[in-house]
mmCIF file of the N, C-alpha and C atoms, coordinates in Angstrom:
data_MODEL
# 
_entry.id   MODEL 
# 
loop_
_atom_site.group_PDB 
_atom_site.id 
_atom_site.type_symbol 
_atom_site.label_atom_id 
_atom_site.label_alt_id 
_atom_site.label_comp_id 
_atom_site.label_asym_id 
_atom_site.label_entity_id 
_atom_site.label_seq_id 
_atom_site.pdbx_PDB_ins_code 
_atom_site.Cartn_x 
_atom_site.Cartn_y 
_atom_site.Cartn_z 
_atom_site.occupancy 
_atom_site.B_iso_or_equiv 
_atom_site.pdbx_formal_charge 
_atom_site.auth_seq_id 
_atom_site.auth_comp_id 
_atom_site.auth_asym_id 
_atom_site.auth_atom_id 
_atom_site.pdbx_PDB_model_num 
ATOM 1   N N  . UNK A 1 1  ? -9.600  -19.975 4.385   1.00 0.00 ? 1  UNK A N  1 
ATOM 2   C CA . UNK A 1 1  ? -9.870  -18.547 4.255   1.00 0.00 ? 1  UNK A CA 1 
ATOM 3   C C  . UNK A 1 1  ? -11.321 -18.368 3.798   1.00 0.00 ? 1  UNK A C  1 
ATOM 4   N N  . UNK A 1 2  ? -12.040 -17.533 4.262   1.00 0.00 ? 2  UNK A N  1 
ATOM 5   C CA . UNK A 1 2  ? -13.273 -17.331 3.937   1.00 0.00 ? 2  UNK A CA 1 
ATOM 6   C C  . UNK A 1 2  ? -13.386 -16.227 2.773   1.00 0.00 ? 2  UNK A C  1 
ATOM 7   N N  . UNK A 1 3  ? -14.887 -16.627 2.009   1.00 0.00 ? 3  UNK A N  1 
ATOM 8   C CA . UNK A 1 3  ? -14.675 -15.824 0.921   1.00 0.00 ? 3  UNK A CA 1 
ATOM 9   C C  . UNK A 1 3  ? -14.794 -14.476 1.187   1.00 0.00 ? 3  UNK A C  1 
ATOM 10  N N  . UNK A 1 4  ? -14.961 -13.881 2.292   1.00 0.00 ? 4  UNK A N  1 
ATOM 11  C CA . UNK A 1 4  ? -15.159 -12.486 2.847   1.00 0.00 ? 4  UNK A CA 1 
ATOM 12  C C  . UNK A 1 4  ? -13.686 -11.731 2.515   1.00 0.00 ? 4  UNK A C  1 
ATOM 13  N N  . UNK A 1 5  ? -12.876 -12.991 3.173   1.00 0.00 ? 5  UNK A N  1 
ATOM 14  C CA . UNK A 1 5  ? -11.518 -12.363 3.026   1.00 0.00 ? 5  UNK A CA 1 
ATOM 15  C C  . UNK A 1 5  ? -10.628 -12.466 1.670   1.00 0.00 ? 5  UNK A C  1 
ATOM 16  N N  . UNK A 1 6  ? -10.956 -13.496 1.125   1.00 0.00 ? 6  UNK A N  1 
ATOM 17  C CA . UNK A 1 6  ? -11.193 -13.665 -0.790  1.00 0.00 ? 6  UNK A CA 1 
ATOM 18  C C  . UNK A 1 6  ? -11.205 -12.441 -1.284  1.00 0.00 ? 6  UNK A C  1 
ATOM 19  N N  . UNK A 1 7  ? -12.733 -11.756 -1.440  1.00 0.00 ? 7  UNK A N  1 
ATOM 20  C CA . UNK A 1 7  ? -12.819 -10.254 -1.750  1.00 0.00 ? 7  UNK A CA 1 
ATOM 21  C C  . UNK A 1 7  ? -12.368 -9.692  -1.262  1.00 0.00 ? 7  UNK A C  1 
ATOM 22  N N  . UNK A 1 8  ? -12.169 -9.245  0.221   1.00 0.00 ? 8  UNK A N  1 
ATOM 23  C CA . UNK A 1 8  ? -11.327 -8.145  0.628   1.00 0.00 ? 8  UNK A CA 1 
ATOM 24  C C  . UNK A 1 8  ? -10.246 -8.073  -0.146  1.00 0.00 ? 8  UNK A C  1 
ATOM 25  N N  . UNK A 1 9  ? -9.110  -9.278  -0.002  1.00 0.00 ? 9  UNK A N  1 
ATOM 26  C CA . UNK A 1 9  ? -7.778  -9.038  -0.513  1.00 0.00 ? 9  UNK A CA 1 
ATOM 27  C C  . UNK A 1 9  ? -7.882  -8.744  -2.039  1.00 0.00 ? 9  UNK A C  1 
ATOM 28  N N  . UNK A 1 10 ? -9.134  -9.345  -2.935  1.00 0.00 ? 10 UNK A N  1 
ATOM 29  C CA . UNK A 1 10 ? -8.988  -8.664  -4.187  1.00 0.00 ? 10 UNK A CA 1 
ATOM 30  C C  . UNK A 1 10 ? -9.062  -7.292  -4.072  1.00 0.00 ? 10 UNK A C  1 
ATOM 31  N N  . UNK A 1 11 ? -10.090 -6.899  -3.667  1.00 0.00 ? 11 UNK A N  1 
ATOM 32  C CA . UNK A 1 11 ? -10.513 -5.203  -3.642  1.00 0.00 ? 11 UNK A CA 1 
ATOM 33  C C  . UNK A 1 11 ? -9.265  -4.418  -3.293  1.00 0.00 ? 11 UNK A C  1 
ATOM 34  N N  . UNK A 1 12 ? -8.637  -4.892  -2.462  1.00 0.00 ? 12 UNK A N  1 
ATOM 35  C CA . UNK A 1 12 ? -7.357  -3.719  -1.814  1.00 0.00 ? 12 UNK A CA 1 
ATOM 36  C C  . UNK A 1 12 ? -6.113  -4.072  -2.751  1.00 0.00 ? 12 UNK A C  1 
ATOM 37  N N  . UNK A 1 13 ? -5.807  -5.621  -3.167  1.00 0.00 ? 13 UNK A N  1 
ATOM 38  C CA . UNK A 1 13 ? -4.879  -5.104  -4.672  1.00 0.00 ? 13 UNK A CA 1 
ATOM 39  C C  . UNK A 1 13 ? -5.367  -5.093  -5.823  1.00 0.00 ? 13 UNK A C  1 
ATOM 40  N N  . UNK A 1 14 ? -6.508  -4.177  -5.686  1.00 0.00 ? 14 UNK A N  1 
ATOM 41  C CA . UNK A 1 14 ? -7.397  -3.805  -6.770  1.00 0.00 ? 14 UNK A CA 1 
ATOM 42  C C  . UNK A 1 14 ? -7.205  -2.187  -6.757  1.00 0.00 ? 14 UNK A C  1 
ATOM 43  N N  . UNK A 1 15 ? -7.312  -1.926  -6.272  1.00 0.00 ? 15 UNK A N  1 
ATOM 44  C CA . UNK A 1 15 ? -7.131  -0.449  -5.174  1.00 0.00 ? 15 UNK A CA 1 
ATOM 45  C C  . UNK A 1 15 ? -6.160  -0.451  -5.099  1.00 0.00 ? 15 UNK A C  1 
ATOM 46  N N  . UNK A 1 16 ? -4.704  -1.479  -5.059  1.00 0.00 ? 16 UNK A N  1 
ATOM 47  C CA . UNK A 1 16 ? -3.277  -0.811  -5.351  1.00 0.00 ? 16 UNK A CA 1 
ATOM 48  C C  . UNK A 1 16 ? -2.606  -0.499  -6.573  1.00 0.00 ? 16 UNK A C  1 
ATOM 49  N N  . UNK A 1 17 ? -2.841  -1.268  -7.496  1.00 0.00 ? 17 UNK A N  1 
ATOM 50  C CA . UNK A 1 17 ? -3.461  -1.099  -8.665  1.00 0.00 ? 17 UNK A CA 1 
ATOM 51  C C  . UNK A 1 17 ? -3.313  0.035   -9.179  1.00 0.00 ? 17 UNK A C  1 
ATOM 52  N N  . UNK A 1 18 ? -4.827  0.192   -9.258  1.00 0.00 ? 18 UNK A N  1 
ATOM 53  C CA . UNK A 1 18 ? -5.416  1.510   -9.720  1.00 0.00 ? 18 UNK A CA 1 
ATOM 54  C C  . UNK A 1 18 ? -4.568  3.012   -9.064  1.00 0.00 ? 18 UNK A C  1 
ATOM 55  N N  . UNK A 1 19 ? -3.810  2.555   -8.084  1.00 0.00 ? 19 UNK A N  1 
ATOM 56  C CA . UNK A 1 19 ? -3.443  3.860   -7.386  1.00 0.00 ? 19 UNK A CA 1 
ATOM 57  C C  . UNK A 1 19 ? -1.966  4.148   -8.318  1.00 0.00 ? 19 UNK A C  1 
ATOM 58  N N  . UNK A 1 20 ? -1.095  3.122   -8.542  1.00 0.00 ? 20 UNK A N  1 
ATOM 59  C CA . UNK A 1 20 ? -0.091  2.956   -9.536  1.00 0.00 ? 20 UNK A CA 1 
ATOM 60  C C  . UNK A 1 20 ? -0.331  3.791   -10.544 1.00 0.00 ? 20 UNK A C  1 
ATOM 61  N N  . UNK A 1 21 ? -1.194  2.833   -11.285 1.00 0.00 ? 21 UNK A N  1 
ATOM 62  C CA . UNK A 1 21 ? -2.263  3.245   -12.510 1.00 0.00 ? 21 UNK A CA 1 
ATOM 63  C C  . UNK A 1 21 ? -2.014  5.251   -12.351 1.00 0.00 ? 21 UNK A C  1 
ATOM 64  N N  . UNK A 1 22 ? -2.868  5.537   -11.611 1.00 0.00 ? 22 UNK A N  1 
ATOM 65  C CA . UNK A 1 22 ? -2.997  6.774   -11.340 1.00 0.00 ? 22 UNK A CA 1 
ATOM 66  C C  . UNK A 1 22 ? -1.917  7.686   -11.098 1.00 0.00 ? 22 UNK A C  1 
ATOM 67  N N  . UNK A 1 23 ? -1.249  7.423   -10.613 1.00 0.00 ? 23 UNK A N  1 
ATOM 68  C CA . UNK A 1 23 ? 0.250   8.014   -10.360 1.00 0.00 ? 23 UNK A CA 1 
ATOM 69  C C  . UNK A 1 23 ? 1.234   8.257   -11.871 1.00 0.00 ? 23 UNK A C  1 
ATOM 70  N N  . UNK A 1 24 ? 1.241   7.152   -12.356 1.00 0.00 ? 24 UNK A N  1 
ATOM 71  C CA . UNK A 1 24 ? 1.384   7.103   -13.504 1.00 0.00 ? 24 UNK A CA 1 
ATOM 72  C C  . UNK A 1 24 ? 1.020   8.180   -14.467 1.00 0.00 ? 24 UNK A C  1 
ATOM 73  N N  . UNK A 1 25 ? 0.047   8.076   -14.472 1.00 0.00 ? 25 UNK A N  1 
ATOM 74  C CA . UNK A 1 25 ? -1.136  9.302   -15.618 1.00 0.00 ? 25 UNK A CA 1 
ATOM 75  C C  . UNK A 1 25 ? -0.490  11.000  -15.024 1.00 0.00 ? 25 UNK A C  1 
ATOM 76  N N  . UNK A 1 26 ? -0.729  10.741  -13.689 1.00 0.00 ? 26 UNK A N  1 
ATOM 77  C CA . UNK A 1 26 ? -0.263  11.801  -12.747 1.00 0.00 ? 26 UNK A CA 1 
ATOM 78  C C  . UNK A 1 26 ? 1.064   12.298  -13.229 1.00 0.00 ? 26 UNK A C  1 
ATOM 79  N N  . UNK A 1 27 ? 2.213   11.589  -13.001 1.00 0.00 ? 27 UNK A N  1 
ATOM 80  C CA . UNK A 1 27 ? 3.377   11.838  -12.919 1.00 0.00 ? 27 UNK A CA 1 
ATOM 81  C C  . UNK A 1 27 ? 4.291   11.773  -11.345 1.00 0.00 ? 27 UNK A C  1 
ATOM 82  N N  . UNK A 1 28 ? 3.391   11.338  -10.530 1.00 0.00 ? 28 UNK A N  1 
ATOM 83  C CA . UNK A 1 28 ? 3.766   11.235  -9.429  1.00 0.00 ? 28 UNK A CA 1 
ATOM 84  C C  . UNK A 1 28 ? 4.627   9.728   -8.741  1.00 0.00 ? 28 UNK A C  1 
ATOM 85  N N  . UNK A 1 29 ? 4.808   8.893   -9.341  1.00 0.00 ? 29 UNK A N  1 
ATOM 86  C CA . UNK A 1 29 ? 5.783   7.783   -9.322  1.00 0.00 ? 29 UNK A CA 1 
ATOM 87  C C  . UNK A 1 29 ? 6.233   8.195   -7.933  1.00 0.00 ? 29 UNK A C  1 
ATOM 88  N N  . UNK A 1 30 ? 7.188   9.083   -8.328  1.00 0.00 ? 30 UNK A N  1 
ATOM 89  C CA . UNK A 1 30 ? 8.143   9.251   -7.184  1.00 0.00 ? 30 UNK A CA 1 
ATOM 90  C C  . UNK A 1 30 ? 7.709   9.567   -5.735  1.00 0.00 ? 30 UNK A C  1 
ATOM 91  N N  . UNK A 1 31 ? 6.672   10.706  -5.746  1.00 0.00 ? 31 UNK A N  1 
ATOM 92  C CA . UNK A 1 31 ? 5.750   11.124  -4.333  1.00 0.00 ? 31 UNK A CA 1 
ATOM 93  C C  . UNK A 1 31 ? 5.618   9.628   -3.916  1.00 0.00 ? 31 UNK A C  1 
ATOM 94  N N  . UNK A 1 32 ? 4.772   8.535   -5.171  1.00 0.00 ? 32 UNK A N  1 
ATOM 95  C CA . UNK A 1 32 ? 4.101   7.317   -4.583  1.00 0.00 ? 32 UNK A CA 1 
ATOM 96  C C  . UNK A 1 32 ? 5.490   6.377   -3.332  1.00 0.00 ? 32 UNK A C  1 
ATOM 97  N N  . UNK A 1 33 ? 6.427   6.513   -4.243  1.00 0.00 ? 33 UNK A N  1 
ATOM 98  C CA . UNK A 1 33 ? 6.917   5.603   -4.082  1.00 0.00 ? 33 UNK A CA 1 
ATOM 99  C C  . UNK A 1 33 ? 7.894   5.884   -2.481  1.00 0.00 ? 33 UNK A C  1 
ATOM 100 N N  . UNK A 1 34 ? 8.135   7.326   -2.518  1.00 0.00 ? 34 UNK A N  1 
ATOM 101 C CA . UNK A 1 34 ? 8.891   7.797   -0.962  1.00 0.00 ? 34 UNK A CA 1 
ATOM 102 C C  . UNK A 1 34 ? 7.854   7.470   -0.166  1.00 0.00 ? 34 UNK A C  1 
ATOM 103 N N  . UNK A 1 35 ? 6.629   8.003   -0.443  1.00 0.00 ? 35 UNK A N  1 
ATOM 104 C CA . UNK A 1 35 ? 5.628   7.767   0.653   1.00 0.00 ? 35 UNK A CA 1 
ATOM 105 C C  . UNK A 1 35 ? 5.438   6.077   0.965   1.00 0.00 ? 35 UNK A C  1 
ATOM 106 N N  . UNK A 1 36 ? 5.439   5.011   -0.112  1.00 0.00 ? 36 UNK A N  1 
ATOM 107 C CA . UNK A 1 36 ? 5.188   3.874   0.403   1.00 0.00 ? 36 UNK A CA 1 
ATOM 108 C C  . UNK A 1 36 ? 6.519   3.597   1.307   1.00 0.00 ? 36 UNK A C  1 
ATOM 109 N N  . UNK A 1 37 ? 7.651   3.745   1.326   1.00 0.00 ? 37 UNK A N  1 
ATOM 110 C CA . UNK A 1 37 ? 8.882   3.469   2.023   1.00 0.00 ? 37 UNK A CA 1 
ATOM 111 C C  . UNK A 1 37 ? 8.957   4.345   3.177   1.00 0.00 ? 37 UNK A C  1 
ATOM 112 N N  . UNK A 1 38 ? 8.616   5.318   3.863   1.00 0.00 ? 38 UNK A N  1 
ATOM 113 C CA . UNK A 1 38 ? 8.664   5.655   4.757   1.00 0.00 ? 38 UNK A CA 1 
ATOM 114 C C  . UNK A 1 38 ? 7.505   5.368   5.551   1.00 0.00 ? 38 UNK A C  1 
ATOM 115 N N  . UNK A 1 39 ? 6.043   4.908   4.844   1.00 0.00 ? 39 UNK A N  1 
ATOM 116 C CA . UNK A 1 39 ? 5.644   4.208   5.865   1.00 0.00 ? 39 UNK A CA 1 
ATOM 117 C C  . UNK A 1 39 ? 5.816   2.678   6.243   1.00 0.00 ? 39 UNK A C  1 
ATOM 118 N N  . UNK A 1 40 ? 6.262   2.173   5.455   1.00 0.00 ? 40 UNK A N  1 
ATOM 119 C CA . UNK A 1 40 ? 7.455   0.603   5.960   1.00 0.00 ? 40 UNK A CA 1 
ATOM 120 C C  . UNK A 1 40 ? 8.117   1.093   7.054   1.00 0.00 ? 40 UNK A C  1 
ATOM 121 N N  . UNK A 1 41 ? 8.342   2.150   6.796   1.00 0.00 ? 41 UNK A N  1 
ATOM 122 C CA . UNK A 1 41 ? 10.190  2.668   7.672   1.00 0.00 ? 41 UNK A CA 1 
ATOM 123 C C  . UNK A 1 41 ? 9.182   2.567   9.069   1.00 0.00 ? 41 UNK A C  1 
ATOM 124 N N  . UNK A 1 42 ? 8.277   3.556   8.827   1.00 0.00 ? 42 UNK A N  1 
ATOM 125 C CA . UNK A 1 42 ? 7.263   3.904   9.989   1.00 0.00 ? 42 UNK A CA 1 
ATOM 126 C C  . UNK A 1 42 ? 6.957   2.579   10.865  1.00 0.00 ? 42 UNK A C  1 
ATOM 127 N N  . UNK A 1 43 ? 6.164   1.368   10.189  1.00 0.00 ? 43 UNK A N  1 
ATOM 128 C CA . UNK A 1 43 ? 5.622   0.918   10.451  1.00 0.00 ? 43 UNK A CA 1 
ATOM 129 C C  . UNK A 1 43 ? 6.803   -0.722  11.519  1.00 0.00 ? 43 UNK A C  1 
ATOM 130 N N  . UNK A 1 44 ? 7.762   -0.474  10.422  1.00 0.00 ? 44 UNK A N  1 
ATOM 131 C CA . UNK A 1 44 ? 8.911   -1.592  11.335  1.00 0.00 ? 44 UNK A CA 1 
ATOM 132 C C  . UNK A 1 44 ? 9.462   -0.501  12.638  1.00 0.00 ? 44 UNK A C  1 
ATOM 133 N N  . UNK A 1 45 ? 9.346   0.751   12.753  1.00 0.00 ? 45 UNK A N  1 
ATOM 134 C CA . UNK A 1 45 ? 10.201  1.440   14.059  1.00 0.00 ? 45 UNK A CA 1 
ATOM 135 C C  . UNK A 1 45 ? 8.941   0.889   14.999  1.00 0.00 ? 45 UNK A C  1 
ATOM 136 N N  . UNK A 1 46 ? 7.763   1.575   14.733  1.00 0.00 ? 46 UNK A N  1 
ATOM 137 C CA . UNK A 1 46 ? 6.397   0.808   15.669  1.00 0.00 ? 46 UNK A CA 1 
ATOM 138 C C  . UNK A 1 46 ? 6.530   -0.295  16.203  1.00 0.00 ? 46 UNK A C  1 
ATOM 139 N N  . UNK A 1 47 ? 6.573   -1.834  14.925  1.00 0.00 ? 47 UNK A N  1 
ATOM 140 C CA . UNK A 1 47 ? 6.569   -2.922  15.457  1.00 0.00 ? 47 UNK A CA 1 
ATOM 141 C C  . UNK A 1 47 ? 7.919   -3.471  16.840  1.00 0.00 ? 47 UNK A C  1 
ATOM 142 N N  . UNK A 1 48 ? 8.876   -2.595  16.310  1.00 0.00 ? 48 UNK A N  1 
ATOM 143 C CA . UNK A 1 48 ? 10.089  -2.858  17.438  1.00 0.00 ? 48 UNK A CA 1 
ATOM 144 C C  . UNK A 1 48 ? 9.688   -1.863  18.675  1.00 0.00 ? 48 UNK A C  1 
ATOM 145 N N  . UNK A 1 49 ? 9.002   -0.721  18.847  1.00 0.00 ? 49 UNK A N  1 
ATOM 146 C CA . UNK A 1 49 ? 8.162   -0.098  20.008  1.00 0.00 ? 49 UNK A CA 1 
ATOM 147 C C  . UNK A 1 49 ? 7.377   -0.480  20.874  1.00 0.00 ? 49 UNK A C  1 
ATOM 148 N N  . UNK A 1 50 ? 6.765   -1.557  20.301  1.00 0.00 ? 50 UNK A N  1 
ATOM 149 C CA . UNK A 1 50 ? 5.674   -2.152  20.811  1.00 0.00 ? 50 UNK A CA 1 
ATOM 150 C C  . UNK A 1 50 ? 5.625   -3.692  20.791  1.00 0.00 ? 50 UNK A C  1 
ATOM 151 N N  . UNK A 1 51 ? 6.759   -3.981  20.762  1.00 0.00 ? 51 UNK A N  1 
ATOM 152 C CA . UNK A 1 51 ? 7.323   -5.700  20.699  1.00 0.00 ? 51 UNK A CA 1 
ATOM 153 C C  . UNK A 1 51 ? 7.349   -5.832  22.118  1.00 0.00 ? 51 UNK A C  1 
# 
């Protein structure tokens, strides 16, 4: 793996993180958490669309 991709993957669960983090302070947990599961939901109907 190159260190390009080293940093990338820190930065983005660096950036997931902080978005937790934020939600938190927020009170929004719950918004976070429907929204991450329906785009799973989203993203496995796609992969079987386009298989």
């Amino acid at each position: 793996m190159s260190s390009i991709n080293k940093i990338r993957k820190a930065l983005y669960g660096t950036a997931k993180v902080l978005g937790d983090v934020n939600a938190v302070q927020k009170g929004t947990v719950g918004k976070r958490i429907a929204r991450k599961a329906a785009g799973k939901a989203t993203g496995k109907m796609l992969n079987k669309l386009f298989k």
